[in-house]
C-alpha positions in Angstrom: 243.8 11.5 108.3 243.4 9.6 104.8 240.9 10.8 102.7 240.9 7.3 100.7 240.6 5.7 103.7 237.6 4.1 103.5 237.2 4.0 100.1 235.1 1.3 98.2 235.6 -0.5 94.6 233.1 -0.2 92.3 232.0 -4.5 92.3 230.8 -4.5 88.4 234.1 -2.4 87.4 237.0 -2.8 90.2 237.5 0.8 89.9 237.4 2.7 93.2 234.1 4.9 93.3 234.7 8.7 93.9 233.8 9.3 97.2 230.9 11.8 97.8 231.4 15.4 99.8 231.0 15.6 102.9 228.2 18.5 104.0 228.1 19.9 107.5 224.5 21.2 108.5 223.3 23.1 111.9 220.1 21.4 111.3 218.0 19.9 108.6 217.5 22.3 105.2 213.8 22.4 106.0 214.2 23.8 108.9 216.7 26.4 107.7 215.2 30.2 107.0 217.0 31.6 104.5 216.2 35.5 104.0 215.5 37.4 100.9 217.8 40.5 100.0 216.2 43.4 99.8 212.2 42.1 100.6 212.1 44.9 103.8 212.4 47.4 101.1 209.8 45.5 98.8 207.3 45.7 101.3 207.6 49.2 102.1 207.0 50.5 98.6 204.3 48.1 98.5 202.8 49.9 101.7 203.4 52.9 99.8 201.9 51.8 96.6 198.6 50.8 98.3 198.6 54.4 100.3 198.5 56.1 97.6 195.9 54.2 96.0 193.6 54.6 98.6 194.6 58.2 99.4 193.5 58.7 95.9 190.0 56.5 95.7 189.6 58.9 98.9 190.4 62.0 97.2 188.1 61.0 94.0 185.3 60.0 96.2 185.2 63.5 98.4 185.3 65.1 94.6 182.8 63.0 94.0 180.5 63.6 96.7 181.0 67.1 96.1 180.1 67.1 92.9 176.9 64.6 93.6 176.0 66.7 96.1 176.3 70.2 94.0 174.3 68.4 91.6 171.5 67.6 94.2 171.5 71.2 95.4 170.7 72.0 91.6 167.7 69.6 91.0 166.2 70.8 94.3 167.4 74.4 93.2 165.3 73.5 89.6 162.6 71.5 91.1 161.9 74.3 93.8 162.4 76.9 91.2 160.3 74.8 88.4 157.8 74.3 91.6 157.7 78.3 92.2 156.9 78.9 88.5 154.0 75.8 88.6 152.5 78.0 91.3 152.8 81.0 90.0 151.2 79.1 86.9 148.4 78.0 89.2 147.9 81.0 90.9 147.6 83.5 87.7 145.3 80.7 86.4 142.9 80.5 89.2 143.1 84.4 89.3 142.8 84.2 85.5 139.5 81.6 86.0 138.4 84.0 89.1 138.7 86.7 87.0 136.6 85.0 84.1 134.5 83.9 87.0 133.8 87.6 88.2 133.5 88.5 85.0 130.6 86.2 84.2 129.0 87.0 87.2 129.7 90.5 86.6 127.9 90.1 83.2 125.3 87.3 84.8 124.5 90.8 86.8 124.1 93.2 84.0 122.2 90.9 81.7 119.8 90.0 84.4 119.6 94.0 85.3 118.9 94.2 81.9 116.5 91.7 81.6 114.9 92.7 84.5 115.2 96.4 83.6 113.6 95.5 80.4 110.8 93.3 81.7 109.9 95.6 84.7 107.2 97.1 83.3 105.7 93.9 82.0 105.8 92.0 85.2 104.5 94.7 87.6 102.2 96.7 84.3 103.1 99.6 86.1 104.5 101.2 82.9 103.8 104.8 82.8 103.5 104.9 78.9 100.3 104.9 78.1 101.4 102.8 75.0 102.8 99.6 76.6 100.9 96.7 76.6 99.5 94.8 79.5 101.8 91.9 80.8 99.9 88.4 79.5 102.0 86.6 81.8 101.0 88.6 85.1 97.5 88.1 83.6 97.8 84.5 83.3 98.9 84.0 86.9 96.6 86.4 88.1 93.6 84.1 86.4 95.4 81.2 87.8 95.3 82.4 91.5 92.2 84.0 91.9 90.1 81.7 92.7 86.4 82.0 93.8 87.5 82.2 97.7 85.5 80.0 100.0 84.8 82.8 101.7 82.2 82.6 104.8 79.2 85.8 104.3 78.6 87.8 107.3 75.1 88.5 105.8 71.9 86.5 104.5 69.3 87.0 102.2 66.0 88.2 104.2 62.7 86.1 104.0 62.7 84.9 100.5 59.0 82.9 100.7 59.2 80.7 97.5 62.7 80.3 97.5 63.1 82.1 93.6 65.9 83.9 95.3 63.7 87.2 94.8 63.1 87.9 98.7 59.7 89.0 99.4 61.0 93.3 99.5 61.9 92.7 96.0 58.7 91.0 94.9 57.2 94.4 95.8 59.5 95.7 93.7 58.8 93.5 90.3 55.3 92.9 91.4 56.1 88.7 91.3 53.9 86.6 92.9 55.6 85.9 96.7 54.3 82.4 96.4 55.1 80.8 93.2 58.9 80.5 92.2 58.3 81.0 88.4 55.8 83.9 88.0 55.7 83.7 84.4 55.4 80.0 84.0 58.1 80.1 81.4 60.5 77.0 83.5 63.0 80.0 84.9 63.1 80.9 88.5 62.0 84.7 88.9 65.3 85.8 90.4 67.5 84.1 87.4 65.5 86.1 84.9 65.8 89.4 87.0 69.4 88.9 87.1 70.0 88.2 83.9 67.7 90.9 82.6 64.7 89.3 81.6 61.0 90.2 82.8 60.1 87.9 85.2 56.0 88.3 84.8 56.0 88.0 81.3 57.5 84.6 79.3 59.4 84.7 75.6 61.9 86.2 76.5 60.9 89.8 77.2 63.2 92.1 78.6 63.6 93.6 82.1 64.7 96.9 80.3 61.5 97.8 78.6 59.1 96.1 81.3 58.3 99.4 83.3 59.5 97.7 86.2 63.6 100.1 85.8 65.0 102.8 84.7 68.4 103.3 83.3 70.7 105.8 84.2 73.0 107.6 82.0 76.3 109.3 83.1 77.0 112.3 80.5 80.3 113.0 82.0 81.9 109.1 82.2 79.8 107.5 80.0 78.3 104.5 81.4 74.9 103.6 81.7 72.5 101.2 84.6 69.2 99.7 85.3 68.2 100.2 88.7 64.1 99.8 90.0 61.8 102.5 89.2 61.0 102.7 92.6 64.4 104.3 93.7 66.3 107.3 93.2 69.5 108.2 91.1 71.2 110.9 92.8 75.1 112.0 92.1 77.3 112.6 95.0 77.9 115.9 93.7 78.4 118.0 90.3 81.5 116.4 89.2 79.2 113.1 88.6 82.4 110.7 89.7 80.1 109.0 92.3 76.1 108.0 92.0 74.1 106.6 95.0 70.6 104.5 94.3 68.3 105.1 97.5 66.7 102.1 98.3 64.5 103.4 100.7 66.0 101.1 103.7 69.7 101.8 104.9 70.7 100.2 102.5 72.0 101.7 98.8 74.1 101.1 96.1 77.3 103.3 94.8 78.8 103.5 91.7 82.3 104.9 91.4 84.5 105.9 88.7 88.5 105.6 89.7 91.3 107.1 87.9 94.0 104.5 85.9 96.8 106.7 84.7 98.9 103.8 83.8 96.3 101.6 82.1 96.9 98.2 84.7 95.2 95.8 84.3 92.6 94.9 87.1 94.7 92.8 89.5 98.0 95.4 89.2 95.1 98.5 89.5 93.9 96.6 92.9 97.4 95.4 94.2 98.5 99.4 94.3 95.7 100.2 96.0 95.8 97.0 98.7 99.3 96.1 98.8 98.4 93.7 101.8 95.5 91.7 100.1 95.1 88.2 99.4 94.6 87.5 96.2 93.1 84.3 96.9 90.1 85.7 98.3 89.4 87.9 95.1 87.6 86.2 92.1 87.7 87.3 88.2 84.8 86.8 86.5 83.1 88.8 82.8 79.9 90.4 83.3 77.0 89.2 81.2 78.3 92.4 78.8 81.4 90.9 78.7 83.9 93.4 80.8 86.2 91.8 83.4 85.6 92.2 86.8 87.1 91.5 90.4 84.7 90.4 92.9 85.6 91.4 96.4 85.4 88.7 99.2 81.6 89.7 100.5 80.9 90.0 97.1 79.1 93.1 97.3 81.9 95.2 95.7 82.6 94.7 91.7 85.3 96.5 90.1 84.8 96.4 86.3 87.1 97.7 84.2 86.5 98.5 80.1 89.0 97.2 77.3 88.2 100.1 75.2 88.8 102.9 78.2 92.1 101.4 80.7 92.5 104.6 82.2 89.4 104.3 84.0 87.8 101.3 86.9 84.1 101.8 87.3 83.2 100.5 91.3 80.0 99.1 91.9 78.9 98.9 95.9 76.2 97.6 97.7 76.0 99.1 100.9 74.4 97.5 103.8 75.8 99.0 106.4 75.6 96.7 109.5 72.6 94.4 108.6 73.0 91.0 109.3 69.9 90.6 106.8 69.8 92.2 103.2 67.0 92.8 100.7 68.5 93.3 97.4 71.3 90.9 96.1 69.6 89.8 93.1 68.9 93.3 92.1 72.4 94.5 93.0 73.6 91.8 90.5 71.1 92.5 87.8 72.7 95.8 88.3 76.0 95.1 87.5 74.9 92.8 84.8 73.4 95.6 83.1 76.4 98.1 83.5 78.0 99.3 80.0 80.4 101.8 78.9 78.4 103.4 76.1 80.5 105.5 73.4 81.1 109.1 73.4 78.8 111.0 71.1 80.5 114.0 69.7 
């Protein structure tokens, strides 16, 4: 076959134009897939490449999980041993604080055993030196609490005519008139001057002393001196003089007593260790017209009088009237006790 055949002139130049190669083609170049050398091996150490990586990023994060958790282990290791020493902290602190605690309460103890031990004797004035003084603060609530009791009598006064509170036995006794309150005509009642020592028959003041009408009586052995109605007898118990009955002439009499007080109490502590069981209440502290302090006893026929100058001793005046619902002489048992007084010794 010719290869010019076919051939065309160039029109502008005459010249035959070079004719163009022919290309034979399976199918169209788009269509054509043409292979890489070597991109099998490419992707294989890719593959590779990437293993490793993550092999490694693995490997780092089990070291690092190790080590994060080694780490935890520690902080709990530090906070439970940091936790352990805050305890024991606490615990020595609170036996530290129970400690002081028992210790002040310890020493709350001893001063108030001392306190106590020291103001024993005050309080109860049971001191058995003869020296100590009396306790003004028992004293003080003694005169606080006894009261005069409201107290009902299981006695009465007999017949008293004019009402002078002199009954009609004792008129016979200080020769008063029976019918007129004030004998004397002075403005005092007959019994109010008889009890506070004063003649009733005669006005100005005289005194029942040197009327006639008593006698006093002298104790040489406790030294005490009392008025009582010339009409009755003095007579001592027996020789030792300790106790003196006044014989009325009825069943009734009068008793004076003197009581031992080693320890120098006062009246309330004296009473207390005799009664232990008595009520207070129902006692009243009063002075006598010569100044002593007395306890009344409920009935109030019962004084117990005791002497600033001579503690040791508690004179007990007692008017006895045995049963009687009636009594005769409770004006003169209380002119009696006003007129009681501790006289000195005379060497």
């Amino acid at each position: 076959m010719d290869i010019g055949a076919g051939q065309k002139n160039n029109p502008s130049t005459g010249e035959p134009t070079k004719p163009e190669p022919y290309e034979i083609h399976v199918m169209p170049p788009k269509f054509r897939v043409v292979k890489a050398k070597g991109s099998a091996s490419k992707v294989l150490i890719i593959f590779g490449i990437v293993f490793f990586i993550l092999a490694l990023l693995g490997i780092g994060g089990y070291f690092f999980y190790l080590q994060m958790s080694q780490v935890g282990q520690n902080v709990n290791q530090a906070n439970l041993n940091q936790e352990a020493v805050n305890n024991a902290n606490l615990n020595q602190a609170n036996e530290n604080l129970n400690l002081e605690n028992l210790n002040s309460l310890e020493n709350l103890n001893v001063n108030g055993n001392l306190n106590a031990n020291e103001n024993i004797n005050a309080e109860l004035n049971a001191n058995l030196n003869v020296n100590e003084n009396i306790n003004a603060n028992l004293n003080a609530n003694a005169n606080a609490n006894i009261n005069a009791p409201a107290q009902t009598l299981n006695y009465t006064s007999s017949l008293d005519s004019d009402n002078d509170k002199v009954t009609d036995v004792e008129e016979d006794l200080y020769q008063t008139d029976k019918r007129t309150a004030d004998t004397d005509g002075d403005g005092y009642l007959d019994g109010d001057e008889i009890i506070n020592g004063y003649n009733p028959k005669v006005a100005g003041g005289a005194k029942l002393e040197t009327s006639g009408l008593v006698n006093k009586y002298t104790n040489p052995v406790y030294n005490y001196q009392i008025l009582y109605p010339t009409s009755w007898l003095a007579r001592p118990e027996d020789q030792s003089l300790q106790a003196v009955l006044f014989i009325t002439g009825t069943e009734e009499f009068m008793r004076i007593a003197v009581e031992d007080n080693p320890n120098k109490l006062d009246l309330v502590s004296w009473y207390m260790q005799l009664s232990p069981q008595a009520d207070l209440n129902l006692l009243e502290k009063i002075k006598t017209v010569k100044g002593y302090d007395a306890l009344v006893s409920p009935d109030k026929l019962t004084y117990y009088i005791l002497d600033p100058n001579v503690q040791n001793k508690v004179y007990v005046i007692n008017y006895n009237i045995d049963a009687l619902a009636q009594i005769n002489f409770l004006s003169t048992f209380q002119m009696m006790v006003n007129s009681f007084a501790v006289v000195p010794i005379v060497p």
